[in-house]
N, CA, C and O of each residue as an XYZ file, in Angstrom:
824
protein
N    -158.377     96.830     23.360
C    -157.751     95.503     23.302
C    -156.994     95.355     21.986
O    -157.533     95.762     20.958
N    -155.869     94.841     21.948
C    -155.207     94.588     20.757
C    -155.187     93.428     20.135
O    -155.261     92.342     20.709
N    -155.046     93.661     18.450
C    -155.518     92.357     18.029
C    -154.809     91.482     17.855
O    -153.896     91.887     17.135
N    -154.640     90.115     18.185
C    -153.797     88.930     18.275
C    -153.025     89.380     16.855
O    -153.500     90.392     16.340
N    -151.894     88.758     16.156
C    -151.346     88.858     15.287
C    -152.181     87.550     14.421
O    -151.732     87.053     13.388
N    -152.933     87.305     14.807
C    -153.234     86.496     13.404
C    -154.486     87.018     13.037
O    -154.955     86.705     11.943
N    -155.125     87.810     13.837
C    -156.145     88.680     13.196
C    -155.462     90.052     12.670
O    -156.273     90.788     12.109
N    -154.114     90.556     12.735
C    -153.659     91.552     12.149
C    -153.365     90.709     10.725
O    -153.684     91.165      9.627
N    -152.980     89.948     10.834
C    -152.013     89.093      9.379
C    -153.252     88.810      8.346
O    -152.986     88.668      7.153
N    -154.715     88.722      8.840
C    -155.622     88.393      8.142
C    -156.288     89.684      7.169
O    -156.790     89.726      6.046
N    -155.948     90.897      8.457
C    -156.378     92.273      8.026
C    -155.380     92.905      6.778
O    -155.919     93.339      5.760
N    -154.282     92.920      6.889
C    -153.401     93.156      6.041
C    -153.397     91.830      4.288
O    -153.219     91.852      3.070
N    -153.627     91.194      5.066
C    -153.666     89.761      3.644
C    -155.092     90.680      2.842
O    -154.861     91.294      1.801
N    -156.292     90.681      3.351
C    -157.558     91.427      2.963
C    -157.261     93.185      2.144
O    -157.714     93.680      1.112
N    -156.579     93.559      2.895
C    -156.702     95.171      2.221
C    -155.546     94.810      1.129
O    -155.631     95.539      0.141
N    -154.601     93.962      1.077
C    -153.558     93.773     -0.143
C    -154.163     93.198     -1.143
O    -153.748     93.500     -2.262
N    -155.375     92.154     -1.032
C    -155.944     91.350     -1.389
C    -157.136     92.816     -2.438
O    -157.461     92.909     -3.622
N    -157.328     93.394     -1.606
C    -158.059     94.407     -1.898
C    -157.595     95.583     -3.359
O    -158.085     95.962     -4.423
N    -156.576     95.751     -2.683
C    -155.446     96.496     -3.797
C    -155.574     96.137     -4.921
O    -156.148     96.633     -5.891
N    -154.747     94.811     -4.699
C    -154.654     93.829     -6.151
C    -155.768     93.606     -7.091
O    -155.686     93.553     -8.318
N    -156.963     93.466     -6.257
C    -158.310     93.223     -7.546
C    -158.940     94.801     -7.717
O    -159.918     94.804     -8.464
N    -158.730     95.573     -7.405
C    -158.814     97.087     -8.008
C    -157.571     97.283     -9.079
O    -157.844     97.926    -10.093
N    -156.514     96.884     -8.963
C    -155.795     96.897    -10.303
C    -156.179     95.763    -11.103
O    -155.345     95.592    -11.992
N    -157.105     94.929    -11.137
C    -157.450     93.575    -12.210
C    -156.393     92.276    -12.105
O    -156.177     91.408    -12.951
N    -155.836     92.440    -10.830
C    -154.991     91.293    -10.857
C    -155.399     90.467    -10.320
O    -156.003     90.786     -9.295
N    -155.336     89.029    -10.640
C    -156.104     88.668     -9.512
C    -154.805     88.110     -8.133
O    -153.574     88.101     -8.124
N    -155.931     87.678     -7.042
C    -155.118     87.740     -5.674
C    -153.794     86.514     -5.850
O    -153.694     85.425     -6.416
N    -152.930     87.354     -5.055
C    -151.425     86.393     -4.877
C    -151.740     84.870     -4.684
O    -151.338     83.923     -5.361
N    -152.762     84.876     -3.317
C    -152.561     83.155     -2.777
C    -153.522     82.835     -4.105
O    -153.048     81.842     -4.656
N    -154.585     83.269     -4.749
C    -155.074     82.335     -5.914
C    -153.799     81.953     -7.080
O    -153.835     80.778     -7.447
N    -152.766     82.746     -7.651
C    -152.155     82.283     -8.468
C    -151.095     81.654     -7.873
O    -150.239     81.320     -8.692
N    -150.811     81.329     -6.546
C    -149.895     80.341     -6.396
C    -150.653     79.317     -5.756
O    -150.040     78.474     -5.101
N    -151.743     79.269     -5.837
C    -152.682     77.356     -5.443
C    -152.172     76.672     -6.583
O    -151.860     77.240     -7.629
N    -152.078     75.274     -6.345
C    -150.999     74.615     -7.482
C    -151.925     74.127     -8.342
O    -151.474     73.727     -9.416
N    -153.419     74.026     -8.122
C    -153.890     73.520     -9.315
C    -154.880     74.699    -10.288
O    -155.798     74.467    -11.076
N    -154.330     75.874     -9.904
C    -154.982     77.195    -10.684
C    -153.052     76.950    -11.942
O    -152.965     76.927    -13.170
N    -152.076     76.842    -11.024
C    -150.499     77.062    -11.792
C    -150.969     76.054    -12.947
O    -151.146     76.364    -14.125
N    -151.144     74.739    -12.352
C    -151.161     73.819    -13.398
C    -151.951     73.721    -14.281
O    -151.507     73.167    -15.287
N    -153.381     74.172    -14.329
C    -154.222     74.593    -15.327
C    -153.753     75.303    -16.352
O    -153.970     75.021    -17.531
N    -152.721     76.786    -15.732
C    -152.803     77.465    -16.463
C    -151.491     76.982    -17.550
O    -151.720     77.117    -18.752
N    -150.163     76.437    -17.136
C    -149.546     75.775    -17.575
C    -149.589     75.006    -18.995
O    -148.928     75.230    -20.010
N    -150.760     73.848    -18.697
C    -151.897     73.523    -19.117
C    -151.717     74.032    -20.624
O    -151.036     73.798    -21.623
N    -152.961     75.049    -20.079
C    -153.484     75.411    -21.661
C    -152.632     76.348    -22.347
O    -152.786     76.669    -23.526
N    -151.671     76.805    -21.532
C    -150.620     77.409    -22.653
C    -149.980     76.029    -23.710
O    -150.161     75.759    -24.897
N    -149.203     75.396    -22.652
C    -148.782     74.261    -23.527
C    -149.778     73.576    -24.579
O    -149.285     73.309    -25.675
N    -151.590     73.156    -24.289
C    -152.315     72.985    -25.750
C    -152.172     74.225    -26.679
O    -152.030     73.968    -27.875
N    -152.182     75.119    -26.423
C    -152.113     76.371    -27.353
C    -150.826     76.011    -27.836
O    -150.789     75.277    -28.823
N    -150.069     76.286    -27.465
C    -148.409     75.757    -28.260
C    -148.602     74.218    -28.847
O    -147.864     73.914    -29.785
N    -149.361     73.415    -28.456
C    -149.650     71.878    -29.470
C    -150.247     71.978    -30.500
O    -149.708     71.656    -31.558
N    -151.697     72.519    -30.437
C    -152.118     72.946    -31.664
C    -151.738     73.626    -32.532
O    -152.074     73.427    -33.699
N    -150.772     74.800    -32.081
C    -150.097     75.546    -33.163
C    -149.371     74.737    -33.859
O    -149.236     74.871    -35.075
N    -148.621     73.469    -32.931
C    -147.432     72.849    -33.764
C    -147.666     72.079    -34.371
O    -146.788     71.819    -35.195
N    -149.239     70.991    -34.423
C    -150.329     70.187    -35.089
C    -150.286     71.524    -36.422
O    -149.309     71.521    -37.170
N    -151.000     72.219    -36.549
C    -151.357     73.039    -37.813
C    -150.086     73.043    -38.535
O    -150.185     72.732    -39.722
N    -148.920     73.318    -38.106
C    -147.694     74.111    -38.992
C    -147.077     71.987    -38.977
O    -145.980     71.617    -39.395
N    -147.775     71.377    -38.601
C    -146.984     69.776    -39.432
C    -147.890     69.514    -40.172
O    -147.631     68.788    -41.132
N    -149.207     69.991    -39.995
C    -150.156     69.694    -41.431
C    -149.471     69.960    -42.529
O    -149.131     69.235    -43.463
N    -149.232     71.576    -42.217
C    -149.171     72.127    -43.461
C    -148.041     71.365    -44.811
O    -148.148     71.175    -46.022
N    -146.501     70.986    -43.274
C    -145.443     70.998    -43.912
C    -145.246     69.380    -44.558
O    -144.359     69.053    -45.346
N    -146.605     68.242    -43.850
C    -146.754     67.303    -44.693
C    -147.263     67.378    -46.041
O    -146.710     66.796    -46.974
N    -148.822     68.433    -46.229
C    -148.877     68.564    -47.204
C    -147.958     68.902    -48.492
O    -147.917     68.349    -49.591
N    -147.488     69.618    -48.156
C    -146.230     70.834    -49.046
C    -145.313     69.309    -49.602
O    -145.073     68.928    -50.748
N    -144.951     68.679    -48.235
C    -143.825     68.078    -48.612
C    -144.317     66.870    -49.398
O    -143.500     66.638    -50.289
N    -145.147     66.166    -49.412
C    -145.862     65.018    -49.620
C    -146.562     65.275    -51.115
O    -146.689     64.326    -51.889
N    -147.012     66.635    -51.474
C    -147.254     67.109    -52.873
C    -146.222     66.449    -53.690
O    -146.467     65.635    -54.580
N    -144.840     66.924    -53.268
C    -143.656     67.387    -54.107
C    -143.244     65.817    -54.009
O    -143.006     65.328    -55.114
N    -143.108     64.904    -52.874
C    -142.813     63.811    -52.983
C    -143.706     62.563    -54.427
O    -143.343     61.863    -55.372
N    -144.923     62.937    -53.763
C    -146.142     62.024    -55.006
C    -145.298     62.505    -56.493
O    -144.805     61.711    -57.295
N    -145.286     64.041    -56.611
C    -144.968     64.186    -57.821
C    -143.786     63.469    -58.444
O    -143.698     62.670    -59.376
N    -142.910     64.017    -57.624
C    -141.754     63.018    -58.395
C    -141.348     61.423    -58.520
O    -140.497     60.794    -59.149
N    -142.522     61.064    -57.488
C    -142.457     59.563    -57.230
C    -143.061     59.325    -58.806
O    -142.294     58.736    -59.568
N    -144.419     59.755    -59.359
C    -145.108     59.779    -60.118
C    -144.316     59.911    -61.743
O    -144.453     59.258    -62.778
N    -143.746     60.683    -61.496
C    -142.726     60.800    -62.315
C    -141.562     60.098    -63.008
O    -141.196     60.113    -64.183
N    -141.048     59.421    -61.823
C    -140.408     58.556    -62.099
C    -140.758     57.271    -62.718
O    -140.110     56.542    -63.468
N    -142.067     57.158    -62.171
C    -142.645     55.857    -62.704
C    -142.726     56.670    -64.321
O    -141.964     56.372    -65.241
N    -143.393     57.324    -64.378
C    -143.804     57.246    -65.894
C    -142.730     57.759    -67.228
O    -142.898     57.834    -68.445
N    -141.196     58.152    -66.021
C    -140.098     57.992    -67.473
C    -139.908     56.264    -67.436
O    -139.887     55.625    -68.488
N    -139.769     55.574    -66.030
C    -139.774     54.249    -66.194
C    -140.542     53.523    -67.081
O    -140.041     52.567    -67.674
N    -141.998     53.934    -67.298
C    -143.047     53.476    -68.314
C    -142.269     53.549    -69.978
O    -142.075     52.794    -70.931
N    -142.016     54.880    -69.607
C    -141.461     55.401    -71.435
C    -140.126     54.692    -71.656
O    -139.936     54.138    -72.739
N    -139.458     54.677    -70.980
C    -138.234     53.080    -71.204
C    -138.687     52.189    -71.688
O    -138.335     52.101    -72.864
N    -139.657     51.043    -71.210
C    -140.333     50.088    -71.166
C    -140.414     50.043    -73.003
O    -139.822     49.477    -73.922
N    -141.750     51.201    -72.783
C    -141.992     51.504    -74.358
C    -141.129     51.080    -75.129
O    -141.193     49.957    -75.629
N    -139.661     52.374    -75.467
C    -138.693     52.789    -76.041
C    -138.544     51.025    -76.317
O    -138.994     50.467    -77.318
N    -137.821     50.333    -75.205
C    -137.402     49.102    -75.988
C    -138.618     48.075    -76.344
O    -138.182     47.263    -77.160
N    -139.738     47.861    -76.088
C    -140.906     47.834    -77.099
C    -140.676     47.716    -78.510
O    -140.382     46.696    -79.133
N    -140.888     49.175    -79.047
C    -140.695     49.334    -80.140
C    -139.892     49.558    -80.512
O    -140.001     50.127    -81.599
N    -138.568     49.354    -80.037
C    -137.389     49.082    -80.663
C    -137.410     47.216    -81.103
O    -137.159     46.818    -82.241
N    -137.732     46.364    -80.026
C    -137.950     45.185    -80.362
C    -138.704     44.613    -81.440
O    -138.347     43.862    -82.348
N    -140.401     45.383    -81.013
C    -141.327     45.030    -82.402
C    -140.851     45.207    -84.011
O    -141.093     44.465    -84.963
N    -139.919     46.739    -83.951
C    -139.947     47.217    -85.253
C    -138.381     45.501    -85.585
O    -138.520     45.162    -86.761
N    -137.515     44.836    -85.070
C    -136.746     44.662    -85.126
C    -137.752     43.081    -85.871
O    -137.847     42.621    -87.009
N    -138.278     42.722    -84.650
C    -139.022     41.092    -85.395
C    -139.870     41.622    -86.617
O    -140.092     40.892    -87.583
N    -140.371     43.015    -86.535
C    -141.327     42.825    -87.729
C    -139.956     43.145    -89.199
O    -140.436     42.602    -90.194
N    -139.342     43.429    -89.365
C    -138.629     43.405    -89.989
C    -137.748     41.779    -90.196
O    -137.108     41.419    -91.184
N    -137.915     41.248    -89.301
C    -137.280     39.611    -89.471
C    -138.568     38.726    -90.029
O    -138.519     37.846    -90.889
N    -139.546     39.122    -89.424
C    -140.332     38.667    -89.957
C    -140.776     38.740    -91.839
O    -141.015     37.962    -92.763
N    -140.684     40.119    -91.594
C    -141.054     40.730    -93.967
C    -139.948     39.770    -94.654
O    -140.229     39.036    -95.601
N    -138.461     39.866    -93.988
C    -137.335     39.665    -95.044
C    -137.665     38.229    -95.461
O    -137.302     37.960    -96.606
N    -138.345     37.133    -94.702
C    -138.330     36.056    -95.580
C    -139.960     35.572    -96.296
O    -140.463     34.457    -96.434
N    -140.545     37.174    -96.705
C    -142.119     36.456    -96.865
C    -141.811     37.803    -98.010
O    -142.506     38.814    -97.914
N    -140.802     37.715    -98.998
C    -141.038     38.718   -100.157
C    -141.571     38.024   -101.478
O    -142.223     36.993   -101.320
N    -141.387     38.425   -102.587
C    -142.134     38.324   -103.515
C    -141.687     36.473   -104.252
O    -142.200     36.013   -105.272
N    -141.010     36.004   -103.684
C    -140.496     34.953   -104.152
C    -140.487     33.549   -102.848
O    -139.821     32.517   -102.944
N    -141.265     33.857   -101.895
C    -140.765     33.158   -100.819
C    -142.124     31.692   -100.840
O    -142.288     30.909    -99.904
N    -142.752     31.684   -101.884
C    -144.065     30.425   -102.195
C    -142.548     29.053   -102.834
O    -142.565     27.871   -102.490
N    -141.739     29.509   -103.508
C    -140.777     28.657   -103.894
C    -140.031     27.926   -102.814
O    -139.831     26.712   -102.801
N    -139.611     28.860   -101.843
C    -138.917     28.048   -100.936
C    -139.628     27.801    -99.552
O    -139.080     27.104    -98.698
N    -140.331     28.134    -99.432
C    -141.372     27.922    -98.197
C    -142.869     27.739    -98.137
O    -143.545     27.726    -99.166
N    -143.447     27.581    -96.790
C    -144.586     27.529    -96.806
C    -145.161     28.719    -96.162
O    -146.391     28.784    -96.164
N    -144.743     29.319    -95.817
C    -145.125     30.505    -94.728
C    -146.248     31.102    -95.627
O    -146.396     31.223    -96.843
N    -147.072     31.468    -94.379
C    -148.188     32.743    -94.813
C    -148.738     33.863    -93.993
O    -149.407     33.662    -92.980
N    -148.457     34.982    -94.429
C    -149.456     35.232    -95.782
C    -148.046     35.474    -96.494
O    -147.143     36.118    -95.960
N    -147.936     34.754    -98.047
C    -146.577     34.911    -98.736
C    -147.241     35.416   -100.242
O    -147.938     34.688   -100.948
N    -146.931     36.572   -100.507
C    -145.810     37.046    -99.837
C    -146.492     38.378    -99.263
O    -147.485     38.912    -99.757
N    -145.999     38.691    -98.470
C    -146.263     39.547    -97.243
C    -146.465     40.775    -97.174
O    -145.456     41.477    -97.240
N    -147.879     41.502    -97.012
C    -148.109     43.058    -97.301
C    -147.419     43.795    -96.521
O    -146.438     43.591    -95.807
N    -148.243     44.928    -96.815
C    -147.910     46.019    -95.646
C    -148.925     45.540    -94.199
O    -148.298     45.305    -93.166
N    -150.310     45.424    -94.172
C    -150.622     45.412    -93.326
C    -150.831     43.829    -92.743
O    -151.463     43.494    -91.741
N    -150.185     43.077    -93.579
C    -149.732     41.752    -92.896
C    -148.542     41.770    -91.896
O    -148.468     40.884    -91.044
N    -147.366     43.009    -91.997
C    -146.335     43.097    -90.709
C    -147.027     44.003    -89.792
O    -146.894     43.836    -88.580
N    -147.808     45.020    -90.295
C    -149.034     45.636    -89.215
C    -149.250     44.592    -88.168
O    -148.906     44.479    -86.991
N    -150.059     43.742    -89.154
C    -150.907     42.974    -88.115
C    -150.351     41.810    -87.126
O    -150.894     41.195    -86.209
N    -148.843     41.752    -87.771
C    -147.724     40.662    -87.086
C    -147.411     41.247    -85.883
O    -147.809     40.835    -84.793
N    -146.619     42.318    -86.085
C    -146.008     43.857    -84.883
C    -147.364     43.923    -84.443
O    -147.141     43.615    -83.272
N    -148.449     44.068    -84.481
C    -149.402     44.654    -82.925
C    -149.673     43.487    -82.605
O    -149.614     43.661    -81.388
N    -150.049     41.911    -82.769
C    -150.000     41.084    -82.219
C    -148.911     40.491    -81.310
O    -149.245     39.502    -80.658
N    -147.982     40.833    -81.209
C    -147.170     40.744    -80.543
C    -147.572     40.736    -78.647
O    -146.692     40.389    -77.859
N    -148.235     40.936    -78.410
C    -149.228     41.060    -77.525
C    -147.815     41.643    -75.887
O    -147.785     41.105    -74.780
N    -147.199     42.429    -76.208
C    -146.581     42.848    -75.098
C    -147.376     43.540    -73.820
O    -148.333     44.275    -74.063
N    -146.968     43.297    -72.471
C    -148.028     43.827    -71.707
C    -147.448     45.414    -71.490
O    -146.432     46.091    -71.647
N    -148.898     45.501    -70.995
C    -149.175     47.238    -70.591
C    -149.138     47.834    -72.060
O    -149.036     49.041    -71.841
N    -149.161     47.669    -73.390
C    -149.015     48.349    -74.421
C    -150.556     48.354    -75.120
O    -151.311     47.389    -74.997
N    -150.882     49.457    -75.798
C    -152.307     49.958    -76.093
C    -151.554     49.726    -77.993
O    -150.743     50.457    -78.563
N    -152.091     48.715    -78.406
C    -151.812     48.750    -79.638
C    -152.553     49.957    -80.637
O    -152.073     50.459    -81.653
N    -153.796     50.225    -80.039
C    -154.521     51.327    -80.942
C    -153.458     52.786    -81.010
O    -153.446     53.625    -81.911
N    -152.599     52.760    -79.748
C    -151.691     53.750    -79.969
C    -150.086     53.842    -81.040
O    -149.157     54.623    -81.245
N    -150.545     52.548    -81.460
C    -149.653     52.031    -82.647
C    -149.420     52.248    -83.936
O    -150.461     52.008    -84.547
N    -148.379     52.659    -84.814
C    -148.466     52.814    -86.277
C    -147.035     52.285    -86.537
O    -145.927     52.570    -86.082
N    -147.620     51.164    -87.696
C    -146.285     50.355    -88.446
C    -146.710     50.799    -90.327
O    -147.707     50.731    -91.047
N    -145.173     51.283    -90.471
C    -145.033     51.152    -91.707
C    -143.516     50.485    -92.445
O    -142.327     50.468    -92.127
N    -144.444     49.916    -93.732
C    -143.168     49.155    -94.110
C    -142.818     50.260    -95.487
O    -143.737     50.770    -96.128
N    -141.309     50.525    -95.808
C    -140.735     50.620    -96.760
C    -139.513     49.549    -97.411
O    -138.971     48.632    -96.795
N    -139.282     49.935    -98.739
C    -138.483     48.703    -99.456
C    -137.529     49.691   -100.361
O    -137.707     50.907   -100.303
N    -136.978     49.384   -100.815
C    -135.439     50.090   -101.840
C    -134.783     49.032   -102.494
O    -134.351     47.978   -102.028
N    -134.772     49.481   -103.674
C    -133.826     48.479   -104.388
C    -132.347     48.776   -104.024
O    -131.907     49.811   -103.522
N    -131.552     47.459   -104.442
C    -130.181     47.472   -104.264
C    -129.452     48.363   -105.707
O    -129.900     48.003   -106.796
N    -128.526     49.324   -105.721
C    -127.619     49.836   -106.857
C    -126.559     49.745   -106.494
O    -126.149     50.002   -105.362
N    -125.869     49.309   -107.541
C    -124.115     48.976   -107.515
C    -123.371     49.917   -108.807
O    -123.409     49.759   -110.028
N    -122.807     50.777   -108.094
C    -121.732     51.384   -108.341
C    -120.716     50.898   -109.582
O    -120.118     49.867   -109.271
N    -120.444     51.307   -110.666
C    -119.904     49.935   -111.607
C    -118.639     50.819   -111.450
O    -117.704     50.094   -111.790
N    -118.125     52.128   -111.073
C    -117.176     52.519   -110.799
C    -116.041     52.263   -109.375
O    -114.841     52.121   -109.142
N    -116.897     52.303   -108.922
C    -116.480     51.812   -107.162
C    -117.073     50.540   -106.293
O    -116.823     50.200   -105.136
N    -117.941     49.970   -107.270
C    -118.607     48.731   -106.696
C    -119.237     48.706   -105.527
O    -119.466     47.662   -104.916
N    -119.611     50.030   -105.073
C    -120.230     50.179   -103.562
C    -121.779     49.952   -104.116
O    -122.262     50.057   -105.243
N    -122.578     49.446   -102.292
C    -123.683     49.246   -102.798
C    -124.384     50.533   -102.196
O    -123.997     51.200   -101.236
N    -125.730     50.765   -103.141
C    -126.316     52.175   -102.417
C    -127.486     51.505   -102.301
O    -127.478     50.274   -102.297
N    -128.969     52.417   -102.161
C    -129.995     52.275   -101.921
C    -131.079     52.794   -102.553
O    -131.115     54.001   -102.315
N    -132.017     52.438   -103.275
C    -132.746     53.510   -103.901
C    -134.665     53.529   -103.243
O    -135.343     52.511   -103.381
N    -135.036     54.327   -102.828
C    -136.056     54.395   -102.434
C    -137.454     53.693   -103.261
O    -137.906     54.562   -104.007
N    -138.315     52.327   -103.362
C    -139.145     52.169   -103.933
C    -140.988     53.321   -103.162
O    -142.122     53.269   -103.640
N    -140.682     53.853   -102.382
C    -141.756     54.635   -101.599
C    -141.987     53.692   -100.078
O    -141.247     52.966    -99.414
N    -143.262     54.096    -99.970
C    -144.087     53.227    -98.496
C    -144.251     51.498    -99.302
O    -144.092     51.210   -100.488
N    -144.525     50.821    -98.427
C    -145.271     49.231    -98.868
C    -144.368     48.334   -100.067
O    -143.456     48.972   -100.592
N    -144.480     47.531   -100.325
C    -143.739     46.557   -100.595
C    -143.886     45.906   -101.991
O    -144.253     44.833   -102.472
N    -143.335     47.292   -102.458
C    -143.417     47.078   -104.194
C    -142.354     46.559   -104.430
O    -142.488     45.932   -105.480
N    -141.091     46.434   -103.942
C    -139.825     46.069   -104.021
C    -139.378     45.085   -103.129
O    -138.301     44.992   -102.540
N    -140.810     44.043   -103.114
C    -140.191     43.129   -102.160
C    -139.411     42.071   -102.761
O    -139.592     40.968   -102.247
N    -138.455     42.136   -103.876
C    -137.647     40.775   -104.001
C    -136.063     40.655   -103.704
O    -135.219     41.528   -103.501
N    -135.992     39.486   -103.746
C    -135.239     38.842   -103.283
C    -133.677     39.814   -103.379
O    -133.309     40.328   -104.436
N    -132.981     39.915   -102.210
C    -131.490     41.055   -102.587
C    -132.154     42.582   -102.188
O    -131.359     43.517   -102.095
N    -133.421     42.804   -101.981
C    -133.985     44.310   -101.484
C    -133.994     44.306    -99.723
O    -133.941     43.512    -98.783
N    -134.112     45.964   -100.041
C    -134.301     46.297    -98.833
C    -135.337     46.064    -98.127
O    -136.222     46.085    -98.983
N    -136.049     45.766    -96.722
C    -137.113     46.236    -96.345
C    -136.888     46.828    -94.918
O    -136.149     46.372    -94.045
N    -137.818     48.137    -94.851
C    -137.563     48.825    -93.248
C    -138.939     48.783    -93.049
O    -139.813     48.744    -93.915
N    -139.068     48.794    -91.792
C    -140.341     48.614    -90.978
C    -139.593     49.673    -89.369
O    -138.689     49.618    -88.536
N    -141.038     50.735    -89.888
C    -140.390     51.818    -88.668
C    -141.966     51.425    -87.936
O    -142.885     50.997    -88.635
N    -142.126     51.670    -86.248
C    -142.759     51.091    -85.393
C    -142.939     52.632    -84.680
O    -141.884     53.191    -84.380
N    -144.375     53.442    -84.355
C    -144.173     54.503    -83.958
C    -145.321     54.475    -82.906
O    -146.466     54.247    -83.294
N    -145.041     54.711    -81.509
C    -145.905     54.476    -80.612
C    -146.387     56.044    -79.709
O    -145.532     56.647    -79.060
N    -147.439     56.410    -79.769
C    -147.976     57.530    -79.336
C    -147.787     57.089    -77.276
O    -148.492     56.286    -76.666
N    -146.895     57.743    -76.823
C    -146.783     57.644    -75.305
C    -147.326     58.701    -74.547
O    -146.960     59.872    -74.642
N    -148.645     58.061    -73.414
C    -149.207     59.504    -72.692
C    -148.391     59.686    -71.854
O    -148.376     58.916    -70.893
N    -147.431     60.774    -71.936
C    -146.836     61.517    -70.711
C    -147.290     61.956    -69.853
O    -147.427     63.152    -70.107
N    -147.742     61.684    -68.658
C    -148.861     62.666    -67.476
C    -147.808     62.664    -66.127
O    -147.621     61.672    -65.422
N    -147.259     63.798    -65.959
C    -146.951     64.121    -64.676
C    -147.236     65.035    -64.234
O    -147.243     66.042    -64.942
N    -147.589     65.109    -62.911
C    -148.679     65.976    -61.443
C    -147.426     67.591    -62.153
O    -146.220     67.614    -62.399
N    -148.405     68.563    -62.237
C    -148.385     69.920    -62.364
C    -146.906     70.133    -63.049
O    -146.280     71.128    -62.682
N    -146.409     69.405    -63.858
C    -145.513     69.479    -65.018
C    -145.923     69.463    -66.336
O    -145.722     70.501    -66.965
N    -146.846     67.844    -67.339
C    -146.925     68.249    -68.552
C    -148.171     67.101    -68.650
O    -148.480     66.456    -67.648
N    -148.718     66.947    -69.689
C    -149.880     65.475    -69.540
C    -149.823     66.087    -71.524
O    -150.231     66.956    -72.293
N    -149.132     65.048    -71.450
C    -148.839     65.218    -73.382
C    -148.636     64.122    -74.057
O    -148.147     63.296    -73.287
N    -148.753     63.730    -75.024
C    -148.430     62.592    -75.924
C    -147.193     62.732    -76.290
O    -146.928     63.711    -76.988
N    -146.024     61.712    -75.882
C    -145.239     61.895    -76.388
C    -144.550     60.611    -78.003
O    -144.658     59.386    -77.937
N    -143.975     61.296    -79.123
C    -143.795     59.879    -79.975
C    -143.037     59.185    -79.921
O    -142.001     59.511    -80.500
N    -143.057     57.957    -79.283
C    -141.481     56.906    -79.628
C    -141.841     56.170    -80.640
O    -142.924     55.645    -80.897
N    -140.409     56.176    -81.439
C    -140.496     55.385    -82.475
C    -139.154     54.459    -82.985
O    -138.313     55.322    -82.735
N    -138.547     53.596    -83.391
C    -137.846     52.761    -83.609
C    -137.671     52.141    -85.255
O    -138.720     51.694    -85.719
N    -136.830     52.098    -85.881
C    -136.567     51.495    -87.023
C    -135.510     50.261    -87.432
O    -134.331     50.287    -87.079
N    -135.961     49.425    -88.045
C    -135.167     48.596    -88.477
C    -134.921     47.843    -89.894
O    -135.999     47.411    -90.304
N    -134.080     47.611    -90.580
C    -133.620     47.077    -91.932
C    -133.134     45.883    -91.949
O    -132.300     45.393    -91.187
N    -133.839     45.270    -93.114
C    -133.406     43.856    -93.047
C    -133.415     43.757    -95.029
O    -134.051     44.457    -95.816
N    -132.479     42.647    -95.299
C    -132.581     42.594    -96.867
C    -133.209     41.371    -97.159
O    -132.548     40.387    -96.830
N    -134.341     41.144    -97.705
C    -135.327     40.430    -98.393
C    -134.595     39.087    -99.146
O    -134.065     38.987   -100.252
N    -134.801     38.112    -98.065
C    -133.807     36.640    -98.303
C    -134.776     35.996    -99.052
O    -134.083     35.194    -99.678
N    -135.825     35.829    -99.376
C    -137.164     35.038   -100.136
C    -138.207     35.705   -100.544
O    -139.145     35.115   -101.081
């Protein structure tokens, strides 16, 4: 008796079927059932997500380092500006301040402390109470010079009396230099003290 064709089609599907898993493949109709395709689909595509999750870690980190840093950076030349005119300002009032508290200034005024040390414009300049500024990182010094006139050319010069205010009268010089220790700290560049400092001259009116 011969066999219907759908018991031949079953015999032939079986011995091909047969073939195929002696070479390790597996059978035709299993890899085209649509939810073996879509599985496998699937986890290729998570394998390709996670790879692409790891390599945006990385490239946030990397990039986000380099961003903080220079963000960081910027702030703290912005800080050292700040400073800079600071003590360009302080050294400027403490110097307005000495010129009218010299060795003669009880005659025409009342001001005190008259007449006016060294560490009386110290203590004027760090009171100044500017914000964000660490006065302990502060150093004020005053110098003074007498006036000399030239009897040939009538120019005026300057003559050095030293530090502090031995030469505080009336027609002298006084400078008051303002020198501020600035912490420089930027991410994997430098973390250093840097010095700003500022000077100013004024001539001793009292």
């Amino acid at each position: 008796m011969r066999p219907s064709n759908a018991e031949a089609i079953d015999r032939d599907r079986g011995n091909l079927e047969g073939q195929i898993e002696m070479t390790g493949v597996r059978s035709y109709h299993n890899l085209l059932e649509p939810h073996i395709l879509c599985s496998s689909v699937r986890a290729k595509f998570a394998r390709i997500s996670r790879g692409a999750e790891g390599a945006s870690l990385v490239e946030f980190a990397f990039a986000s380092t380099i961003f903080f840093a220079v963000f960081i950076g910027l702030m703290e030349f912005g800080l050292a500006c700040y400073t800079f005119h600071y003590v360009s300002s302080a050294a400027r009032q403490g110097s307005r301040w000495a010129m009218v508290r010299g060795a003669t200034c009880s005659t025409y005024s009342k001001t005190s402390p008259c007449p006016a040390q060294e560490s009386d414009v110290s203590t004027y300049v760090k009171g100044l109470s500017y914000p964000g500024i660490d006065t302990s990182k502060m150093t004020v010094q005053v110098y003074t010079a007498q006036s000399s006139i030239s009897g040939s050319t009538g120019s005026t010069s300057w003559v050095s009396c030293g530090e502090g205010v031995s030469c505080n009268n009336t027609g002298n010089l006084v400078k008051v230099v303002v020198t501020y220790n600035f912490p420089l700290e930027i991410p994997f560049w430098t973390s250093e003290g840097v010095s700003i400092g500022s000077a100013s001259d004024m001539v001793y009116q009292q």
